[in-house]
N, C-alpha and C positions, 0 to 999 in steps of 0.2 A: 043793453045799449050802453047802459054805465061804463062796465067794465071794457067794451070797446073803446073808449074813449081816454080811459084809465093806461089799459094794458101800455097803447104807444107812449105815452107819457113817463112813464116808469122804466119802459125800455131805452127811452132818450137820455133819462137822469144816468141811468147805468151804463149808456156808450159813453157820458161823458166824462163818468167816474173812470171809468177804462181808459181815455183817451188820455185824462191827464194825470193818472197814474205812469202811463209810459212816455209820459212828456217828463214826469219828474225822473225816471231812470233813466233816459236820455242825457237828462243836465249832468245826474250822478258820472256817467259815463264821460261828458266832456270834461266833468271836474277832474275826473283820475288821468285823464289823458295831458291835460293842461298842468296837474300835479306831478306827472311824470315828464314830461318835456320841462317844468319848472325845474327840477329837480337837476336834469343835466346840464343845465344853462346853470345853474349855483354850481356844481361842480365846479365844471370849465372854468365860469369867473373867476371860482375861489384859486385855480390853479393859476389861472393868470393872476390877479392882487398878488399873491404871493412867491410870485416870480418862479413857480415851479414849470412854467411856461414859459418860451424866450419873451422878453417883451418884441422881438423882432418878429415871433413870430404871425404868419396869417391870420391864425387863428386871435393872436393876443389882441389885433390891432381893431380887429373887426369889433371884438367882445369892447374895447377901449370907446370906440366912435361908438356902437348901436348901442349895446347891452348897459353899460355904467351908467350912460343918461339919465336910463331908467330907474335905475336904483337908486337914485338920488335922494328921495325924499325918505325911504327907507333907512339909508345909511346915516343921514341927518337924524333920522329919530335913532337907531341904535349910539353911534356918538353919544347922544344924549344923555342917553340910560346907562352911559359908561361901559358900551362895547364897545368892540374892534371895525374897524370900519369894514374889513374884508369878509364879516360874518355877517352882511347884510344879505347876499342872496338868501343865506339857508334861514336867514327871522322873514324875509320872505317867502320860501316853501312852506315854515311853520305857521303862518296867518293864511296863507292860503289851504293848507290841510285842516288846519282847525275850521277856517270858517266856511272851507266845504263840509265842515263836516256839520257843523251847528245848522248851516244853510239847510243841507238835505233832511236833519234831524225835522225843524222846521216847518217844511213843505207837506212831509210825511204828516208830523202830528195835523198840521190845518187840514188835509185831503183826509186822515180818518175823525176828526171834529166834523167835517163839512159831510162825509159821510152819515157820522151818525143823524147830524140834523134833519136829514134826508128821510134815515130811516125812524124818526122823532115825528117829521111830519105828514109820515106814511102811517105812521100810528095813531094817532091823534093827537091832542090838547097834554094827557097826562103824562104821555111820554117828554113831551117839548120840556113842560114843565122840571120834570125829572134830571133831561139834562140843562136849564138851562141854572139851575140850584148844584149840580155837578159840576157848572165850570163858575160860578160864583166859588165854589169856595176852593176850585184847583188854581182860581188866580189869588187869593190871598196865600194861598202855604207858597205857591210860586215867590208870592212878594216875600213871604219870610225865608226861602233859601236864597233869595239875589239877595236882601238886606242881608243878612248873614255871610254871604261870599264875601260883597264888597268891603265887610267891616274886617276881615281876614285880610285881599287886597290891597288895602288901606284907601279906596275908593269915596272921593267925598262924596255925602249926601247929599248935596246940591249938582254935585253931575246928572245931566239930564239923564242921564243911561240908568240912575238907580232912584234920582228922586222920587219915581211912582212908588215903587217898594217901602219907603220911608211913610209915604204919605197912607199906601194901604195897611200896613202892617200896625204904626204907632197906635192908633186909636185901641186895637188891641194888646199890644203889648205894656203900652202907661197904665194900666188898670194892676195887670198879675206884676207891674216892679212894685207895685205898693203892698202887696201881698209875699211876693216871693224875692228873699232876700239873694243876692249873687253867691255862686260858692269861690269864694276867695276874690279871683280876675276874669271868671266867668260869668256872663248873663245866659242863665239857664231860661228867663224865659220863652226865648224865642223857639224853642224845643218842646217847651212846655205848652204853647200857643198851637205849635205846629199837630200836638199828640193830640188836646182838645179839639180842632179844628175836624182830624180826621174821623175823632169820636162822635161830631152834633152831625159832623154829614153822612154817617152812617145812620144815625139814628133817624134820621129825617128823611132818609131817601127810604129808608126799610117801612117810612110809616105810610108813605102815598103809596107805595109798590101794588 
């Protein structure tokens, strides 16, 4: 009786793992599409900016009214940063290629997290446990590769986007700089943090297994 009651339930979880599995390759598909139409639309413009196009011409005038509008706040921030104003489509194509790509990276990792939970609380208690000490300690070494990026960067610590990082990591990192000296202009310990980290959760997921 049990297992009847079991069986559709577990077949529900797994149509919806399916479903939004193909709803993520979906997206992936509009992203390439949307990245390649982006892609000929920064062409065009950049031939038009550059007068490789007549400005006379149809096509110039159209790109002039629709397509430039758009690009605005784009070309304002490249200006900024001390580019060309005519390479703002393609710092456009490049944020959007990257951050299709981080996007999908993203979706992927939570649909096999949200996965395993799945198969965590088809297991029982020990399992849950198992990953819930697995992703404890995959967001601290997370925190010490963003802390580390942004200090490469040069990304302040008080930017919302890295202060978590700052705030996970320090607690362990103040302890090994009183211990471990920098070599030269390097702080090694955030490497050194990152090596221990993967050495206590090995040893402590091999102990409840």
């Amino acid at each position: 009786m049990q297992r009847g009651r079991v069986g559709p339930q577990f077949d529900g979880v797994n149509t919806f793992f399916v479903a939004l599995a193909t709803a993520i390759d979906i997206l992936g598909r509009v992203l390439f599409f949307a990245a390649a139409v982006l892609a000929i639309v920064a062409l065009v413009d950049w031939l038009v900016r550059t007068r490789r196009i007549s400005p006379f011409n149809p096509v110039a005038r159209f790109f002039r009214r629709a397509v430039d509008p758009l690009l605005v706040p784009m070309e304002r921030r490249v200006v900024r940063a001390g580019g060309m104003p005519q390479s703002a489509p393609w710092w456009m194509l490049v944020t959007l290629v990257i951050g299709g790509l981080v996007l999908m990276a993203v979706l992927r990792f939570l649909l096999g997290e949200l996965a395993s939970i799945a198969v965590a609380v088809r297991a029982g208690g020990g399992a849950l446990a198992y990953l819930l000490i697995h992703w404890t300690f995959a967001l601290l070494q997370l925190a010490l590769i963003v802390r580390v990026l942004s200090s490469w960067l040069r990304v302040s610590p008080y930017s919302p986007w890295v202060r978590w990082s700052y705030a996970l990591s320090e607690p362990i990192l103040r302890p090994l700089r009183g211990l471990i000296p920098p070599l030269g202009m390097i702080d090694v310990t955030p490497l050194i943090a990152y090596l221990a980290l993967r050495i206590i959760e090995a040893l402590i997921l091999s102990a409840i297994r």
